[in-house]
N, C-alpha and C positions, 0 to 999 in steps of 0.2 A: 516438690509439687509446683512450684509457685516458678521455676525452672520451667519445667512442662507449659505451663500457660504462656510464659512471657514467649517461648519458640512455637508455640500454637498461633498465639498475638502477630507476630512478625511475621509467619509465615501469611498469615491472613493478606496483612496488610503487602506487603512484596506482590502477590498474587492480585489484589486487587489493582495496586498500580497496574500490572503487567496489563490485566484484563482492560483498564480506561487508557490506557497506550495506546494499548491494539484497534482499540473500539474507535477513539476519536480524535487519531494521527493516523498512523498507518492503512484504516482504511480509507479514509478521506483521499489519502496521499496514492493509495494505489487504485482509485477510481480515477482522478487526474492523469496519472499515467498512461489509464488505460484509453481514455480520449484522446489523450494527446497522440499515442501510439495510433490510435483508427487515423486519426489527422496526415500523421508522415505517413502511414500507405495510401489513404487518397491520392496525396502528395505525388509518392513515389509512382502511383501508376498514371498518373495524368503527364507524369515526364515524360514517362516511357512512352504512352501512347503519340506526344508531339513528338518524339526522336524517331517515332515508326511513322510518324507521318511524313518527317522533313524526304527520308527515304522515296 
């Protein structure tokens, strides 16, 4: 019985890390990403459009 609980216990606890990982790194981490990403295609198309202008 006392078996049962202590892998009930652990799993709790595994699971709740995972869940304050996810929560408050990884999304942080992939909203940054995802600015920085809008940032190089500004980037990318503001080249292109001077390299179509030198033309």
């Amino acid at each position: 019985m006392w078996i049962t609980r202590l892998v009930s216990m652990t799993n709790f606890a595994v699971a709740s890390s995972a869940l304050g990982f996810q929560v408050f790194v990884l999304y942080p981490w992939h909203e940054q990403l995802q600015r920085d990403f809008e940032d190089l295609k500004k980037e990318h198309l503001r080249v292109l459009d001077a390299i179509r202008d030198m033309d």
